[in-house]
mmCIF file as Biopython writes it, N, C-alpha, C and O atoms, coordinates in Angstrom:
data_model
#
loop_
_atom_site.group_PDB
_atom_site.id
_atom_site.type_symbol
_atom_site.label_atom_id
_atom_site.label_alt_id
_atom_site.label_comp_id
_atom_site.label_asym_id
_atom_site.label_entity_id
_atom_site.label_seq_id
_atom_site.pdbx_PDB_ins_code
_atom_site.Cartn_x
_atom_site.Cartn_y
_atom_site.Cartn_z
_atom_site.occupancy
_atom_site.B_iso_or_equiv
_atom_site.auth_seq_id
_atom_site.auth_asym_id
_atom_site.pdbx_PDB_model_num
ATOM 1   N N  . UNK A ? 1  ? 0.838   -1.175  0.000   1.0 0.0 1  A 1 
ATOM 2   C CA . UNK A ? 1  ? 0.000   0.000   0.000   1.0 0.0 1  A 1 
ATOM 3   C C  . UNK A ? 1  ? 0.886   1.242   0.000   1.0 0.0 1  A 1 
ATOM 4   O O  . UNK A ? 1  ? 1.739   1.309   0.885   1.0 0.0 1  A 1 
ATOM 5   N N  . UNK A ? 2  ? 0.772   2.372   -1.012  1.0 0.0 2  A 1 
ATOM 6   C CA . UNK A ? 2  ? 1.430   3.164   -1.031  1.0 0.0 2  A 1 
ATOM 7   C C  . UNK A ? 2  ? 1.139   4.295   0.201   1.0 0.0 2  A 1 
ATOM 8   O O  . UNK A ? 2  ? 0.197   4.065   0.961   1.0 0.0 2  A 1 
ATOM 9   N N  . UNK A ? 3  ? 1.942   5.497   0.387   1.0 0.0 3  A 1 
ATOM 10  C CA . UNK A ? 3  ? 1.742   6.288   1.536   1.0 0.0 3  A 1 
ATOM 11  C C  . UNK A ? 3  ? 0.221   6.997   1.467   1.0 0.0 3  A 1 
ATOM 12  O O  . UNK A ? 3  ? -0.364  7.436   2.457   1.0 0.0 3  A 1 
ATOM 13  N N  . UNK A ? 4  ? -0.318  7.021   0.047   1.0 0.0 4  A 1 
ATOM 14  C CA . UNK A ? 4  ? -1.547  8.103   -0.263  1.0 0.0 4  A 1 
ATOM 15  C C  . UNK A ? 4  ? -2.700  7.043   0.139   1.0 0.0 4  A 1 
ATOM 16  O O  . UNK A ? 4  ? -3.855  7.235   0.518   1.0 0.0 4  A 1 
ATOM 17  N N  . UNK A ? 5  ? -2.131  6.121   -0.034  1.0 0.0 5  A 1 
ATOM 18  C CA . UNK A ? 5  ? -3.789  4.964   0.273   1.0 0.0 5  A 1 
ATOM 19  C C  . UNK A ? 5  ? -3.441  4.482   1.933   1.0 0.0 5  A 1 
ATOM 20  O O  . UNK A ? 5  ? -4.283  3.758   2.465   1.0 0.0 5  A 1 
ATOM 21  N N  . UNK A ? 6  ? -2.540  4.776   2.525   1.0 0.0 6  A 1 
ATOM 22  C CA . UNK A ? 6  ? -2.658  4.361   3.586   1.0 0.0 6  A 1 
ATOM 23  C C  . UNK A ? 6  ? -3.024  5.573   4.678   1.0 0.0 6  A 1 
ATOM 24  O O  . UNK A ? 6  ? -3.311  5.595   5.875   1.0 0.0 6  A 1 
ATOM 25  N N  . UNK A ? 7  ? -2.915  6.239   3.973   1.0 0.0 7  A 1 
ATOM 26  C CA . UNK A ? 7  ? -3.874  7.566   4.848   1.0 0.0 7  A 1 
ATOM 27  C C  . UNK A ? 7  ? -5.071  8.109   3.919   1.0 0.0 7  A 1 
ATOM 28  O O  . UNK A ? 7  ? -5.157  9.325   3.749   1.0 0.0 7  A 1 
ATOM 29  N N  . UNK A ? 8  ? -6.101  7.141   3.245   1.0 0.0 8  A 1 
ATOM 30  C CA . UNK A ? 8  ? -7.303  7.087   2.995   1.0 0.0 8  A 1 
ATOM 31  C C  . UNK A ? 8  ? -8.437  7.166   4.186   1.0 0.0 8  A 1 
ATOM 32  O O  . UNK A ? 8  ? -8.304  6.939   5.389   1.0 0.0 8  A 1 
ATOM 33  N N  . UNK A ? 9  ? -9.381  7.491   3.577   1.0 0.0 9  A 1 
ATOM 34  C CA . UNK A ? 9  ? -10.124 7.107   4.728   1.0 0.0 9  A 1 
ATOM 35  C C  . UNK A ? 9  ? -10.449 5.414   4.326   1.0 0.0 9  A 1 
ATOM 36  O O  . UNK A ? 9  ? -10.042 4.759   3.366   1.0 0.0 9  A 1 
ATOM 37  N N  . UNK A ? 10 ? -11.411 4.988   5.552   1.0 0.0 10 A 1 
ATOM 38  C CA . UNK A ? 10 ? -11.288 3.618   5.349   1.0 0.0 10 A 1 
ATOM 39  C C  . UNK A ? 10 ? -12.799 2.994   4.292   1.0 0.0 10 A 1 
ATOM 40  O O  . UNK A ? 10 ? -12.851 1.766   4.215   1.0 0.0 10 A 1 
ATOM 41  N N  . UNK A ? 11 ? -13.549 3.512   3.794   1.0 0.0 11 A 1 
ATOM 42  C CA . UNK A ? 11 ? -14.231 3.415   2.241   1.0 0.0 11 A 1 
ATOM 43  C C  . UNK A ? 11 ? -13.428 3.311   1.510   1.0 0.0 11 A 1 
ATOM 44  O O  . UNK A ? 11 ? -13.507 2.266   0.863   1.0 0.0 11 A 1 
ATOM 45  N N  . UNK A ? 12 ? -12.342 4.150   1.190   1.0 0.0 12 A 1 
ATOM 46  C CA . UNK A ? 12 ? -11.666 4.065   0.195   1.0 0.0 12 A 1 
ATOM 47  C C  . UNK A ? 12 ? -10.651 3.028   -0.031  1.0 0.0 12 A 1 
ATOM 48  O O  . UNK A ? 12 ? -10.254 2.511   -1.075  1.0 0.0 12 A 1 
ATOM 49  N N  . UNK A ? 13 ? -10.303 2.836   1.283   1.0 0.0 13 A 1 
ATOM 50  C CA . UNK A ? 13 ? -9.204  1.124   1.275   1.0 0.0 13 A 1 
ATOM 51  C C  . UNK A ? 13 ? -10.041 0.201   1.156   1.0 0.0 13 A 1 
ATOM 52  O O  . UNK A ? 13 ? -9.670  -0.524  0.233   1.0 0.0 13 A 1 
ATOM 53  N N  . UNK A ? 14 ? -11.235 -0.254  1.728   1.0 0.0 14 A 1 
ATOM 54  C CA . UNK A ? 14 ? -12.213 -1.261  1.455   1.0 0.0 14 A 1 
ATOM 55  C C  . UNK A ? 14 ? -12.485 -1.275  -0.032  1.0 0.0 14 A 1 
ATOM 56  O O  . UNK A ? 14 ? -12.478 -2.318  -0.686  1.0 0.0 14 A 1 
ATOM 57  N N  . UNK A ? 15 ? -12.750 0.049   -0.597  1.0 0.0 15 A 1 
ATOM 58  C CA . UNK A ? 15 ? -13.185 -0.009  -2.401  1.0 0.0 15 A 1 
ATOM 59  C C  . UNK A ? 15 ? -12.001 -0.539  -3.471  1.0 0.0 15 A 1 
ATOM 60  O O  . UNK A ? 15 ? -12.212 -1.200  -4.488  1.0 0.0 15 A 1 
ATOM 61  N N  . UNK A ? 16 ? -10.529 -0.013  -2.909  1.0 0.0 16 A 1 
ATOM 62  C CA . UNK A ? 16 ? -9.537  -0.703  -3.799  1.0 0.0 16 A 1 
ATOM 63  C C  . UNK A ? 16 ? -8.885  -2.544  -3.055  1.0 0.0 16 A 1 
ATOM 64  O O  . UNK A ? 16 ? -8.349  -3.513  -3.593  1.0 0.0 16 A 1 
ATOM 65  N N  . UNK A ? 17 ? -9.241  -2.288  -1.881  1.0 0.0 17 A 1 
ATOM 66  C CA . UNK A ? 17 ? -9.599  -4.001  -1.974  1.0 0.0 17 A 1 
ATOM 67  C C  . UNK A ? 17 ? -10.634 -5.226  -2.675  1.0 0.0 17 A 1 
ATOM 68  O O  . UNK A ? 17 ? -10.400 -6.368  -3.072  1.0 0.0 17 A 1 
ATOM 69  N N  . UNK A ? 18 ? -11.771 -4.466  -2.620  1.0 0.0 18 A 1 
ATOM 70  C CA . UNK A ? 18 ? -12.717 -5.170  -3.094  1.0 0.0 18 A 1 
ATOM 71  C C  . UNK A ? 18 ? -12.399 -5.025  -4.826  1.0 0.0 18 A 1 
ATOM 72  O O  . UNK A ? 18 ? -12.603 -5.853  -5.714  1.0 0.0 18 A 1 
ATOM 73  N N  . UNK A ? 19 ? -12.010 -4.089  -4.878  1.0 0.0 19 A 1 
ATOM 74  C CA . UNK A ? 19 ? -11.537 -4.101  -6.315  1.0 0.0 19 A 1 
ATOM 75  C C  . UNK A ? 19 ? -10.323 -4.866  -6.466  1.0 0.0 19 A 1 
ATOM 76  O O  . UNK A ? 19 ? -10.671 -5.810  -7.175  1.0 0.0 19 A 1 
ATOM 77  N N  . UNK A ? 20 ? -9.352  -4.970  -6.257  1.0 0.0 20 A 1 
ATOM 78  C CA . UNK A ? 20 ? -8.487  -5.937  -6.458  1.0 0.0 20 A 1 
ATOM 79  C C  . UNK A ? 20 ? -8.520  -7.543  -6.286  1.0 0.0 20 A 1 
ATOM 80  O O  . UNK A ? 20 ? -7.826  -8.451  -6.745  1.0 0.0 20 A 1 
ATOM 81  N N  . UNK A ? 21 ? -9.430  -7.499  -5.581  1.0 0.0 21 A 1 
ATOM 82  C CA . UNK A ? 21 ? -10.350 -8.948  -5.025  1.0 0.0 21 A 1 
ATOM 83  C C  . UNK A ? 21 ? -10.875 -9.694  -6.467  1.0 0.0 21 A 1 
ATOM 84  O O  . UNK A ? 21 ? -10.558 -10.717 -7.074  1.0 0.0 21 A 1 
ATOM 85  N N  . UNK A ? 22 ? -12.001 -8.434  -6.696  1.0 0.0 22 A 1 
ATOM 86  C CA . UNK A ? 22 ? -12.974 -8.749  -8.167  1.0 0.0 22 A 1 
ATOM 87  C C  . UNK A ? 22 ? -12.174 -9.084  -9.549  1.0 0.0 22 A 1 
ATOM 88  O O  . UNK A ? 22 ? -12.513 -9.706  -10.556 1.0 0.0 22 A 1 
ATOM 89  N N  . UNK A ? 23 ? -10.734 -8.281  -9.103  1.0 0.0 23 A 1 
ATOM 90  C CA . UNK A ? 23 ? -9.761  -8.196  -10.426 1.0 0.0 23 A 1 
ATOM 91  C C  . UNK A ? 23 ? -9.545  -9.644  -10.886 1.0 0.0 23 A 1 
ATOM 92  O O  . UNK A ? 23 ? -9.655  -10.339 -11.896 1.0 0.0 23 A 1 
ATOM 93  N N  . UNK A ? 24 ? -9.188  -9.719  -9.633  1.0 0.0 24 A 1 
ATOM 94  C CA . UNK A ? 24 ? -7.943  -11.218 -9.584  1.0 0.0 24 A 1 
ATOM 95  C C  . UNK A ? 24 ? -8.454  -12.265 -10.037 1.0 0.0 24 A 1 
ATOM 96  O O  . UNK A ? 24 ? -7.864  -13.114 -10.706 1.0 0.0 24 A 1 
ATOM 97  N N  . UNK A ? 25 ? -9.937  -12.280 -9.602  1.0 0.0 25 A 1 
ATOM 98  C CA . UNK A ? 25 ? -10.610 -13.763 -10.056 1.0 0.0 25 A 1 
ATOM 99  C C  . UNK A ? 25 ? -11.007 -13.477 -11.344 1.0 0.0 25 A 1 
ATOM 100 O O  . UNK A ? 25 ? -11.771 -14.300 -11.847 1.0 0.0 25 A 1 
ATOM 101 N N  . UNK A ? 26 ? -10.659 -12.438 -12.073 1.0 0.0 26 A 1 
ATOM 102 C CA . UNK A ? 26 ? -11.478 -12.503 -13.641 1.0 0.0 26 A 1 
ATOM 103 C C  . UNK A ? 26 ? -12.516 -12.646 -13.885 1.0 0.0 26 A 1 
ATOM 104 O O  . UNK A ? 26 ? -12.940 -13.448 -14.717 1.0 0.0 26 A 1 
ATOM 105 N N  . UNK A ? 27 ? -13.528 -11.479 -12.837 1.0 0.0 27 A 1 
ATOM 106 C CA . UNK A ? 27 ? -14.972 -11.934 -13.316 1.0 0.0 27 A 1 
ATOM 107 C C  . UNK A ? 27 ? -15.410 -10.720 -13.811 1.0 0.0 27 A 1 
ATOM 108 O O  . UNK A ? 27 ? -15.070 -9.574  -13.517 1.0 0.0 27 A 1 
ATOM 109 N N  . UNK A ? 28 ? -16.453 -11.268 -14.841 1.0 0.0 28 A 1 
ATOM 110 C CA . UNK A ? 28 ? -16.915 -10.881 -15.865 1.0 0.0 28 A 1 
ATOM 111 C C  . UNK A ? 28 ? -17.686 -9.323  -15.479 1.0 0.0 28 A 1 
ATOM 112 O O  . UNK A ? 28 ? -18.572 -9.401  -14.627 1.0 0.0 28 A 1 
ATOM 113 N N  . UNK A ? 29 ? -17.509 -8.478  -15.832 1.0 0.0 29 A 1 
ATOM 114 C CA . UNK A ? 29 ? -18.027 -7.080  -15.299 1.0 0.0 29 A 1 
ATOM 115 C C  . UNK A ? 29 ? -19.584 -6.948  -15.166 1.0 0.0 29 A 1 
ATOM 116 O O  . UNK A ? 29 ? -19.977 -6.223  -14.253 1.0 0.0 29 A 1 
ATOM 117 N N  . UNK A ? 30 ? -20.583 -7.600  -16.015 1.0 0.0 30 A 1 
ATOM 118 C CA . UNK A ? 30 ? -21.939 -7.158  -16.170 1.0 0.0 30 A 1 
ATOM 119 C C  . UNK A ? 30 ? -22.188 -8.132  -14.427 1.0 0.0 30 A 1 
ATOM 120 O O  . UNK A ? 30 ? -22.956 -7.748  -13.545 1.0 0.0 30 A 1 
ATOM 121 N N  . UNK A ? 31 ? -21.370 -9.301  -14.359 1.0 0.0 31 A 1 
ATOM 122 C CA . UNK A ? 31 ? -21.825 -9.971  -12.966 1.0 0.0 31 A 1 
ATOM 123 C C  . UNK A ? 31 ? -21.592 -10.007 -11.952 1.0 0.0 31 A 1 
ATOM 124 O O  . UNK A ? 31 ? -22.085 -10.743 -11.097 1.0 0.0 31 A 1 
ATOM 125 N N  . UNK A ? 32 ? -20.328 -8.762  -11.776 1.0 0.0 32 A 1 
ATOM 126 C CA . UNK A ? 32 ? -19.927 -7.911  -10.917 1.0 0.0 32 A 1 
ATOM 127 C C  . UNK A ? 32 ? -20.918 -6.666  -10.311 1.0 0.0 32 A 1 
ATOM 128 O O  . UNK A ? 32 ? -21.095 -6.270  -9.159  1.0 0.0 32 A 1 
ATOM 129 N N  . UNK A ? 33 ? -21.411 -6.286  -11.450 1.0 0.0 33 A 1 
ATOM 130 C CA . UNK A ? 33 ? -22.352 -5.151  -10.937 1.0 0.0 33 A 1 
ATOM 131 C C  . UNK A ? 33 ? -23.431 -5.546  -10.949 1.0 0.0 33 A 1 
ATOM 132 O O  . UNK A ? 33 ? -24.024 -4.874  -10.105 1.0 0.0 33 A 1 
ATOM 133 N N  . UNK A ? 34 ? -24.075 -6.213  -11.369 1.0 0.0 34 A 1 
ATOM 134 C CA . UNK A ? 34 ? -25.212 -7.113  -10.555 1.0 0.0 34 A 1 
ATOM 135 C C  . UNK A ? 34 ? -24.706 -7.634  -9.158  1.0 0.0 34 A 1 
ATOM 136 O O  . UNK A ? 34 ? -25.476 -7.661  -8.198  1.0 0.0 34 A 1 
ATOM 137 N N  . UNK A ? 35 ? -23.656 -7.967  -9.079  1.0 0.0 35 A 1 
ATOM 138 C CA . UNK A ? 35 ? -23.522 -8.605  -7.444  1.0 0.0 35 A 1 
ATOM 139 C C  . UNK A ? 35 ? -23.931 -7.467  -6.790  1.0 0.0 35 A 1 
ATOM 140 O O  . UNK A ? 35 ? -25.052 -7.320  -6.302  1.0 0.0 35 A 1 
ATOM 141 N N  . UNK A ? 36 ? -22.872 -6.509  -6.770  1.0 0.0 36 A 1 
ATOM 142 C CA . UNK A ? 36 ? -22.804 -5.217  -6.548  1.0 0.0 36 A 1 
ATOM 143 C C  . UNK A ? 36 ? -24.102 -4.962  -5.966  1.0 0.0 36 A 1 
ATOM 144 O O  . UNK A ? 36 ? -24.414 -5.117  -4.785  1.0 0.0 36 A 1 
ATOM 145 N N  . UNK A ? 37 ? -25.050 -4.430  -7.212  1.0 0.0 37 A 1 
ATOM 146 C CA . UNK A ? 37 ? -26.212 -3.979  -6.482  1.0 0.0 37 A 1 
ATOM 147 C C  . UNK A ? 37 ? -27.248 -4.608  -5.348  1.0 0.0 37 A 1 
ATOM 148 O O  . UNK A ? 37 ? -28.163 -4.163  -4.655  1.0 0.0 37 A 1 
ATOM 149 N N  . UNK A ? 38 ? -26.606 -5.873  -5.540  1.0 0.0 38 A 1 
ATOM 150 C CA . UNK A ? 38 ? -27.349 -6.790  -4.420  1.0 0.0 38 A 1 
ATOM 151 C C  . UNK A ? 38 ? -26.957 -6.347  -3.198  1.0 0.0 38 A 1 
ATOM 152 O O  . UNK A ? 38 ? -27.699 -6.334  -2.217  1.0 0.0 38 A 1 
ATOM 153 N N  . UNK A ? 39 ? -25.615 -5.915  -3.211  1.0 0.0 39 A 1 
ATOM 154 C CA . UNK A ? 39 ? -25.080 -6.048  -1.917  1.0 0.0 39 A 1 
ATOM 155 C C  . UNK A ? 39 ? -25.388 -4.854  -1.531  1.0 0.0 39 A 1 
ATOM 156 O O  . UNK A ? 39 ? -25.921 -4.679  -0.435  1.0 0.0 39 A 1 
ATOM 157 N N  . UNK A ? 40 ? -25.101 -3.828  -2.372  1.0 0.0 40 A 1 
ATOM 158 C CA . UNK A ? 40 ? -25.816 -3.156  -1.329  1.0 0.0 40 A 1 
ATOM 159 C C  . UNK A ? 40 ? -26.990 -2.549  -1.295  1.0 0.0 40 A 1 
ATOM 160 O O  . UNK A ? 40 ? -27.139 -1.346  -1.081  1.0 0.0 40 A 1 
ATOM 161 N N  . UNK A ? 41 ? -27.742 -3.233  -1.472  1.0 0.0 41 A 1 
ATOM 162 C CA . UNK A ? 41 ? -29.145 -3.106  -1.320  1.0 0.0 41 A 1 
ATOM 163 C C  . UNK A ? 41 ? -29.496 -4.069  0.217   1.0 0.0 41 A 1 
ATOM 164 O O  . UNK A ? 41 ? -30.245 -3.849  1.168   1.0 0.0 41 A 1 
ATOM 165 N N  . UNK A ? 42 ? -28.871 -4.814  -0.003  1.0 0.0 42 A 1 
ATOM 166 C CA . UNK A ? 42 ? -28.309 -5.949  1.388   1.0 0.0 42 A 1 
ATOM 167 C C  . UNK A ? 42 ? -28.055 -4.395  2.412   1.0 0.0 42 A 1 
ATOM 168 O O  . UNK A ? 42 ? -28.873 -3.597  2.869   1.0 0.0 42 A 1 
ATOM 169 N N  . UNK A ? 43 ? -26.739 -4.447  2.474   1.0 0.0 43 A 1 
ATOM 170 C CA . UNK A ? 43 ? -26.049 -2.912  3.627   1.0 0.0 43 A 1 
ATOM 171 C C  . UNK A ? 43 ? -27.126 -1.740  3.553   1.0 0.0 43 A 1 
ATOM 172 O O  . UNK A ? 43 ? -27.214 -1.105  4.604   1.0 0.0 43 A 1 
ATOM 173 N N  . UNK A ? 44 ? -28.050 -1.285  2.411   1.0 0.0 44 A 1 
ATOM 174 C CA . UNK A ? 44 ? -28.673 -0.515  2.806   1.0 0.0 44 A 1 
ATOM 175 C C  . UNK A ? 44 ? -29.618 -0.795  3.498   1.0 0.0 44 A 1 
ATOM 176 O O  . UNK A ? 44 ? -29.970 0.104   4.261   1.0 0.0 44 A 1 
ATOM 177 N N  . UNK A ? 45 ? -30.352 -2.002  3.538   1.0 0.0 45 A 1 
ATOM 178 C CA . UNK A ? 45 ? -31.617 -2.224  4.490   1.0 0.0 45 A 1 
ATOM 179 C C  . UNK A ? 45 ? -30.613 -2.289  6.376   1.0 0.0 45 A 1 
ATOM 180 O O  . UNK A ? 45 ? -30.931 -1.912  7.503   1.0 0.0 45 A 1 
ATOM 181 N N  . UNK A ? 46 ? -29.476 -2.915  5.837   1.0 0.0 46 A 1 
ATOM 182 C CA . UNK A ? 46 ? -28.719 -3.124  7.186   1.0 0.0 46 A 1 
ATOM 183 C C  . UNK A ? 46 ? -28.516 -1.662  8.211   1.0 0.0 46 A 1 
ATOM 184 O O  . UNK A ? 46 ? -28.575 -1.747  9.437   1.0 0.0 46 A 1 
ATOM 185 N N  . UNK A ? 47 ? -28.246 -0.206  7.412   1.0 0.0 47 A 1 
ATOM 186 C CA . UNK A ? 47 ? -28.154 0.605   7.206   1.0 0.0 47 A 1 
ATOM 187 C C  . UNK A ? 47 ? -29.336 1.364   8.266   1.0 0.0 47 A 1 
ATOM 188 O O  . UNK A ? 47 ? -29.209 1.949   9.341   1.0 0.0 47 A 1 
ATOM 189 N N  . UNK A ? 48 ? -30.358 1.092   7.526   1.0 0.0 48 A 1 
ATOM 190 C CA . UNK A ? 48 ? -31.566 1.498   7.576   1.0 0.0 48 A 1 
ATOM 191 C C  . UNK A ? 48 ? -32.275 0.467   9.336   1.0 0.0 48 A 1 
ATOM 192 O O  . UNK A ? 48 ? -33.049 1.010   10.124  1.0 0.0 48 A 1 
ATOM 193 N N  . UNK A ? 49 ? -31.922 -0.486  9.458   1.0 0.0 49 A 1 
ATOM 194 C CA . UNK A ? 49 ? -32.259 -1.045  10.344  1.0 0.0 49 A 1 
ATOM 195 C C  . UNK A ? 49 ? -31.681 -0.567  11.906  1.0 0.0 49 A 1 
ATOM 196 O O  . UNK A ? 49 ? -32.084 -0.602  13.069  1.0 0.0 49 A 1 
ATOM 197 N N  . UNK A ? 50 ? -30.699 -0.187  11.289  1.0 0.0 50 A 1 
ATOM 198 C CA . UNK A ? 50 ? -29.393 0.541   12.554  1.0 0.0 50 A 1 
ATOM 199 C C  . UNK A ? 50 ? -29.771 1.757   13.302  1.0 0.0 50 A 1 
ATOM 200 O O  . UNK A ? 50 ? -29.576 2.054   14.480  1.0 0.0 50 A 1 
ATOM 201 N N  . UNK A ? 51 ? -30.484 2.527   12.137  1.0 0.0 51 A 1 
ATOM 202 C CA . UNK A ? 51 ? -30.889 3.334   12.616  1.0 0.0 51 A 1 
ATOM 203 C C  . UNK A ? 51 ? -32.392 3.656   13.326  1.0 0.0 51 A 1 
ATOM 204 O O  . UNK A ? 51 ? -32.600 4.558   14.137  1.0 0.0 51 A 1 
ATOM 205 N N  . UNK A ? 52 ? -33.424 2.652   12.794  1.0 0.0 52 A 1 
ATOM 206 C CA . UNK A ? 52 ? -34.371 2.821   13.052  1.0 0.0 52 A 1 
ATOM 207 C C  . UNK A ? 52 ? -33.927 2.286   15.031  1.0 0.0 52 A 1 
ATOM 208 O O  . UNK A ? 52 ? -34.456 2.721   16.054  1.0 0.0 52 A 1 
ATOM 209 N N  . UNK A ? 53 ? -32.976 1.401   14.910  1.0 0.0 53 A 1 
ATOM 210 C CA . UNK A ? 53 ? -33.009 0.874   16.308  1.0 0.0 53 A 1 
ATOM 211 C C  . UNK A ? 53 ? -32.549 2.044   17.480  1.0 0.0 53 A 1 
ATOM 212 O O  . UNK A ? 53 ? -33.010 2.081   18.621  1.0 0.0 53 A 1 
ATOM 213 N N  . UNK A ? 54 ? -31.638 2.888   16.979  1.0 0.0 54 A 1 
ATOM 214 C CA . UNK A ? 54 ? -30.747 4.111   17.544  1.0 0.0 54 A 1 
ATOM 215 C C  . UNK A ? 54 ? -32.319 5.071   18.035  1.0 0.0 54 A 1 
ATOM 216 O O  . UNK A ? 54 ? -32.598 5.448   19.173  1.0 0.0 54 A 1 
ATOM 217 N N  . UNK A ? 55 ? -33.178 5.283   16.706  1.0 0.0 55 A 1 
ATOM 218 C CA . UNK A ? 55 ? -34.127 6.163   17.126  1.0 0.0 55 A 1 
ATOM 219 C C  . UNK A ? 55 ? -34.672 5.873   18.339  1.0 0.0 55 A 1 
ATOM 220 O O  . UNK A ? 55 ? -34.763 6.699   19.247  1.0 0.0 55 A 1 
ATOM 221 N N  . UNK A ? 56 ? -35.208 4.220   18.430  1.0 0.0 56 A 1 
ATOM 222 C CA . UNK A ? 56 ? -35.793 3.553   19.690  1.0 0.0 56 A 1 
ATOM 223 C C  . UNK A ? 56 ? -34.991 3.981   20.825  1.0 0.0 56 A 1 
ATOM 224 O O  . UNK A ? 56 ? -35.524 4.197   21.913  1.0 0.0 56 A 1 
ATOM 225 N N  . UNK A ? 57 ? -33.797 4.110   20.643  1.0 0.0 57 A 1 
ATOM 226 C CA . UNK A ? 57 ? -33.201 4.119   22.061  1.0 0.0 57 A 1 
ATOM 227 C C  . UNK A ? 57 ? -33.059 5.375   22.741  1.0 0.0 57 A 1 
ATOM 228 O O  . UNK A ? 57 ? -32.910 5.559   23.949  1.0 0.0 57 A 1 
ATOM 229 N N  . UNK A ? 58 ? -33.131 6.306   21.714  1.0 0.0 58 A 1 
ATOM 230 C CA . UNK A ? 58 ? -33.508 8.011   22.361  1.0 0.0 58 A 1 
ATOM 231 C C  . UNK A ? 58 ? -33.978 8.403   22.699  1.0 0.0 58 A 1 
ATOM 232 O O  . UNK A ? 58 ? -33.752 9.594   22.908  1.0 0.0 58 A 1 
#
């Protein structure tokens, strides 16, 4: 990791991991971004659940 990515914030080290991840195995781009949107449609309900619980607790 060079000096500029290691003082990323940490989205941005997770995004060029997951990208180097996706690289390596050679998968096909249209079934990448279909994963993609699954997932986070996945983290956004997760997202969304986090908070509704935070409201409860105020």
């Amino acid at each position: 990791m060079n000096n500029s990515l290691e003082t990323a914030p940490n989205h941005v080290k997770l995004a060029v991991d997951l990208i180097m991840l996706l690289e390596q195995n050679e998968l096909d781009p249209e079934e990448v971004l279909a994963a993609l949107k699954i997932v986070e449609s996945d983290f956004m309900n997760k997202l969304l659940s986090q908070q509704k619980e935070q409201k409860h607790k105020t």
